[in-house]
N, C-alpha and C positions, 0 to 999 in steps of 0.2 A: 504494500500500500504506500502510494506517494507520500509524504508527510507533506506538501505544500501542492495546491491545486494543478494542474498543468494547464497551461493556457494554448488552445490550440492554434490561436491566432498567432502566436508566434514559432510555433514548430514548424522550421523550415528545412524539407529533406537533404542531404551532403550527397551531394553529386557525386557520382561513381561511373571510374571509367574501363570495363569489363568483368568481366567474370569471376570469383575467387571460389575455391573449393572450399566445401561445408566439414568442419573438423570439430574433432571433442573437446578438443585441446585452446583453442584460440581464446583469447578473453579480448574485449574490446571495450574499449572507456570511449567516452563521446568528453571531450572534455572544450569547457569555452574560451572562447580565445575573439581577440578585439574583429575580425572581420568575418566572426563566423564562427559554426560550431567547429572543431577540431576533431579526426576519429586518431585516437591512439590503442593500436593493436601488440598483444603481447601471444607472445607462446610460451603457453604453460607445460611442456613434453616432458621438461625436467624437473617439474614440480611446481606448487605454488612459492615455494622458499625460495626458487630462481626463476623467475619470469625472464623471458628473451625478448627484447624490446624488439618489434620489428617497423617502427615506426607509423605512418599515417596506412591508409588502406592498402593507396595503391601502391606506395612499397613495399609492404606487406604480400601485395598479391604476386609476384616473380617467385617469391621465397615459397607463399605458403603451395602453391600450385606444383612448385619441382619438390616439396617434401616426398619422400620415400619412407614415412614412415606408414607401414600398414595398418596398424590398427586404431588410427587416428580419425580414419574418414567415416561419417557417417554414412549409414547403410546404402542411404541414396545418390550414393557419387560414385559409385562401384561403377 
């Protein structure tokens, strides 16, 4: 549950440019920033005690797309 209202009037979607594979492991913060929301994406493979910074999405998305690891991918990406 939100602790403070969400106003929809201001939720504005972060533009995304291609595709990223759907993983167990990924954690993602939306965090704000002066020209807009920011996404900052981490990989949690090696635990939550070491997160792997993989920076905004679409940085993220090169790295997470050539991962090899197998049992990371949600069922639906096979």
């Amino acid at each position: 549950m939100a602790l403070e209202p969400i106003d929809s009037r201001e939720r504005v979607p972060i533009p995304r440019s291609g595709r990223i594979r759907r993983c167990r492991v990924r954690h993602v913060s939306i965090l704000p920033a002066g020209d807009g929301p920011r996404v900052q994406v981490d990989c949690l493979l090696g635990g939550r005690e070491y997160p792997l910074p993989l920076g905004t999405m679409d940085e993220a998305r090169e790295i997470c797309n050539a991962c090899t690891a197998t049992t990371v991918w949600r069922a639906d990406e096979d």
